[in-house]
C-alpha positions in Angstrom: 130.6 96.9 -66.0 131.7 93.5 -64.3 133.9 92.0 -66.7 136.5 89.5 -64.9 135.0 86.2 -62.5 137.8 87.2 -60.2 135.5 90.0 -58.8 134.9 89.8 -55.2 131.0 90.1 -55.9 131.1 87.1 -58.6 132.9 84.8 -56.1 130.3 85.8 -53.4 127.5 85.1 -55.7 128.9 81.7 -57.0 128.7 80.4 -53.5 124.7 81.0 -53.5 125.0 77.7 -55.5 125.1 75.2 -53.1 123.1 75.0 -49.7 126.2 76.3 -47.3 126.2 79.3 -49.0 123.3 79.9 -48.8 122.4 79.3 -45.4 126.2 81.4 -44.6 125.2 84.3 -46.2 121.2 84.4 -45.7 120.6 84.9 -49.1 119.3 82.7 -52.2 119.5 82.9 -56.5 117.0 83.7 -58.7 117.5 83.6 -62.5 115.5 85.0 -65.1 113.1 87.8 -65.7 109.8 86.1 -65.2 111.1 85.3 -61.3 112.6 88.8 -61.1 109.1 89.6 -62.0 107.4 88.1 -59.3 109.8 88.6 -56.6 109.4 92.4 -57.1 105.2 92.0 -57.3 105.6 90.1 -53.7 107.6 92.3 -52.7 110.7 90.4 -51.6 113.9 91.5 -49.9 116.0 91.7 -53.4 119.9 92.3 -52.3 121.6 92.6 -55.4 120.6 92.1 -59.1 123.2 91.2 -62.4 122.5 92.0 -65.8 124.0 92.2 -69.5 123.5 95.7 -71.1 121.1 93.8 -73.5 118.7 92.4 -71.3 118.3 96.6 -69.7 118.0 97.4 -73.4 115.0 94.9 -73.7 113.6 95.2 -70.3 113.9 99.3 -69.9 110.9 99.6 -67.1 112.0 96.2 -65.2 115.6 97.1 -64.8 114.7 100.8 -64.0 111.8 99.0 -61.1 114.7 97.5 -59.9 117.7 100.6 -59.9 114.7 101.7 -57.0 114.3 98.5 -55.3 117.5 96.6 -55.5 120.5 97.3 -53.0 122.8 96.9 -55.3 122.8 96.7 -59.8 125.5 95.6 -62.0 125.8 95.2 -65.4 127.5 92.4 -66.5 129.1 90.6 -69.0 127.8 87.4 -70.8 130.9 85.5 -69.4 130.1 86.7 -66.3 126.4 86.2 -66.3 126.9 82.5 -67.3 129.2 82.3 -64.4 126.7 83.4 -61.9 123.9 81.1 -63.3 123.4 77.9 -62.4 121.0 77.5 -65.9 122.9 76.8 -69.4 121.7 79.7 -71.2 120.6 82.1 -68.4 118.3 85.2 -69.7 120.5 88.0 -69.0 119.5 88.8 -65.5 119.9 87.4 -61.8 119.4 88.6 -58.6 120.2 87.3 -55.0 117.6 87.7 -52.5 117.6 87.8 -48.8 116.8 84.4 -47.5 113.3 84.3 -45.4 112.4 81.9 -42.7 110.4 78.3 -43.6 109.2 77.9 -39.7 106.0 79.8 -40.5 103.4 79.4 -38.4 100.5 76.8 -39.5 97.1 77.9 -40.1 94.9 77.8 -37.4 91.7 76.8 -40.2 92.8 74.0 -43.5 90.5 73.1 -46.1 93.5 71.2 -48.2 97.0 71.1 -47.3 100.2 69.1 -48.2 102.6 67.3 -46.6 105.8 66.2 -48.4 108.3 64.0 -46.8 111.9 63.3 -47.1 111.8 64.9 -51.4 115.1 64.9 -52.7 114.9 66.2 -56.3 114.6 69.9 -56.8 112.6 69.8 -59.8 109.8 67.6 -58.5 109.5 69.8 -55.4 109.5 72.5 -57.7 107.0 71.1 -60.1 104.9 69.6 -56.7 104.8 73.5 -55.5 103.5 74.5 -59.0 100.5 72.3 -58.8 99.8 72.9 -55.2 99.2 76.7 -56.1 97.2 75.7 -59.0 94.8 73.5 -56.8 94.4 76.5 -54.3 96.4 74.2 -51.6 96.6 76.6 -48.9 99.8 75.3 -46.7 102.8 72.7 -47.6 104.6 71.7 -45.2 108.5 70.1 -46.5 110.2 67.4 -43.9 113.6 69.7 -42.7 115.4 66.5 -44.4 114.3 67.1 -47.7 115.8 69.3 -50.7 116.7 72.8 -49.8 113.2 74.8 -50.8 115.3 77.6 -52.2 117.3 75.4 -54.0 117.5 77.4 -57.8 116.0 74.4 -59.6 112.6 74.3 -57.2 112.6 78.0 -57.4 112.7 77.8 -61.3 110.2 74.3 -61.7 107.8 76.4 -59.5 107.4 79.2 -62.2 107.2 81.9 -59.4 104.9 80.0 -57.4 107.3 79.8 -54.7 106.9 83.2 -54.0 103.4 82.8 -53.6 102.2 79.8 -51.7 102.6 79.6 -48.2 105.4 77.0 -46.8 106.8 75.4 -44.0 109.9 73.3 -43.2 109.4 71.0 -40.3 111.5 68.9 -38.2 108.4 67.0 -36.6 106.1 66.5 -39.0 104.5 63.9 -37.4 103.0 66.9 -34.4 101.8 68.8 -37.9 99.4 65.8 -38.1 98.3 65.1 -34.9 97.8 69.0 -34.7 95.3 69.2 -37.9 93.8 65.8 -36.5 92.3 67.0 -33.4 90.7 69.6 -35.6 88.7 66.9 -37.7 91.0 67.2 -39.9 91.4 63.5 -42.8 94.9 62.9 -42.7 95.4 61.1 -46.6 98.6 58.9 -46.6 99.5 57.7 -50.6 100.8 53.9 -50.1 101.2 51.7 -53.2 99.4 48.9 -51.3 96.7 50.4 -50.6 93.0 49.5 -50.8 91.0 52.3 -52.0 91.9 54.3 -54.9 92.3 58.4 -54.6 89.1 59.2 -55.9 87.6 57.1 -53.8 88.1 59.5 -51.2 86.0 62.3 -50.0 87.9 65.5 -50.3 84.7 68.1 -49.4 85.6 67.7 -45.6 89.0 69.1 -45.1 92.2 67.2 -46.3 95.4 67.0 -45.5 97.8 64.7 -47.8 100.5 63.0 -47.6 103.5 62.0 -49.8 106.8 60.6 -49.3 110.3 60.2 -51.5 111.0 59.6 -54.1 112.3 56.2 -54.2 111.3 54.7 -50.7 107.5 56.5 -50.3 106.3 57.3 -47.3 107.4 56.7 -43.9 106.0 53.6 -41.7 105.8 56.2 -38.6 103.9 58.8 -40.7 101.1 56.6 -42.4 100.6 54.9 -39.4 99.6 58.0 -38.2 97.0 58.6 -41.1 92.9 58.2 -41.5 93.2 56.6 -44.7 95.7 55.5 -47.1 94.8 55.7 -51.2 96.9 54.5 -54.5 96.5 55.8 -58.1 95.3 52.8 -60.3 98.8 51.7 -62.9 97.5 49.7 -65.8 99.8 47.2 -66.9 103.6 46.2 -65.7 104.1 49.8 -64.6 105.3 50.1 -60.7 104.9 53.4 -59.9 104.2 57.6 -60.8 106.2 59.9 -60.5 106.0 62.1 -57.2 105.2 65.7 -59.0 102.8 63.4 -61.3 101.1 61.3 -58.1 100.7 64.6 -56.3 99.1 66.6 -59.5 96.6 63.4 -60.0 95.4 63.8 -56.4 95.5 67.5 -55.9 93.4 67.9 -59.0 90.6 65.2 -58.0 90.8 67.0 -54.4 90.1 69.9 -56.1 87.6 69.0 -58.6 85.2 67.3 -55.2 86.0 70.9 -54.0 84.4 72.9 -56.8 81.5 71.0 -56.8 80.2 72.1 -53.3 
């Protein structure tokens, strides 16, 4: 049992924290038995996995999945698992997981895709890739100046998610758009000034759709480059959704249009 935060593996582990030590050591965090869950049902690369002796007591078939699949297994102490965590009350169990590659190839075919530019808070991007999976989005595509998309908070706001849908981090978003519009694809920019409203929008005919950060929006250079441009209708004095928000309100009218045909 792992007992003192001087251990060599704990220091190692810390550093998976922020985004240099991740991208040093190829690896990223995940915290918390429903992820640990998933990441072993999609099969990912899982390196080495912590644990207190009463999280194996409570999760006997889990922890002894993982004895098989894991490189490495420690048990823990509580100390030591809050030390390793980057959540306040952690679960009892974390892993580290070797770090894939974002510069997936796009599908050749879209019926409704998302783009995401310049996102800075891990919990909307986490909460965005959620919803996207929910709305049967089949690629996102993250602007390489974004949040890091294995970040622990996006990886936790996703609820497992992140395993599952199919991403991309790109430094030129703006050939992902011409790309998908020689295909017939609509490129869908969201600008606040905007004349039509979102549901005013045909979303049968493949979509692709566009949001920017938080704070600023979109990009000049990238909605110049779309079909269209929609806003979601704000009663009253308020300015402005939230991006997770925004992007639910669209992806969900997207996909009711969808299920109608």
């Amino acid at each position: 049992m792992i007992s003192s935060l001087q251990n060599p593996l704990v220091k190692q582990i810390r550093l998976l924290h922020l985004p240099k030590g991740r991208r040093e050591h190829h690896l990223f965090l995940i915290e918390g038995t429903h992820l640990l869950e998933t990441a072993c049902e999609v099969d990912s690369s899982i390196m080495t996995v912590c644990f207190t002796q009463q999280w194996q007591e409570q999760h006997l078939e889990l922890s002894e999945q993982i004895a098989k699949k894991a490189k490495r297994v420690e048990i823990v102490t509580k100390e030591v698992l809050s030390a390793l965590a980057t959540t306040v009350n952690p679960d009892g169990v974390i892993a580290t997981v070797e770090r894939k590659s974002f510069q997936s190839i796009s599908p050749k075919t879209l019926r409704l895709g998302l783009i995401l530019e310049r996102l800075q808070d891990p919990g909307n991007l986490g909460t965005i890739i959620r919803t996207a999976a929910a709305t049967e989005v089949e690629q996102l595509w993250l602007s390489s100046d974004s949040v890091d998309l294995d970040h622990p908070k996006v990886i936790r706001a996703s609820s497992g998610e992140w395993f599952r849908l199919p991403m991309t981090v790109s430094e030129n978003l703006a050939d992902v758009i011409k790309n998908y519009q020689k295909q017939g694809v609509q490129i869908i920019a969201t600008n606040l000034n905007a004349t039509k409203l979102h549901w005013e929008i045909d979303y049968t005919q493949p979509s692709l759709i566009i949001l920017g950060n938080e704070g600023a929006g979109l990009s000049e250079s990238l909605t110049s480059l779309a079909d269209c441009a929609v806003k979601i209708p704000l009663a009253g004095q308020v300015e402005s959704l939230n991006v997770a928000i925004a992007t639910a309100v669209i992806l969900y009218e997207a996909r009711r249009q969808q299920m109608k045909v």
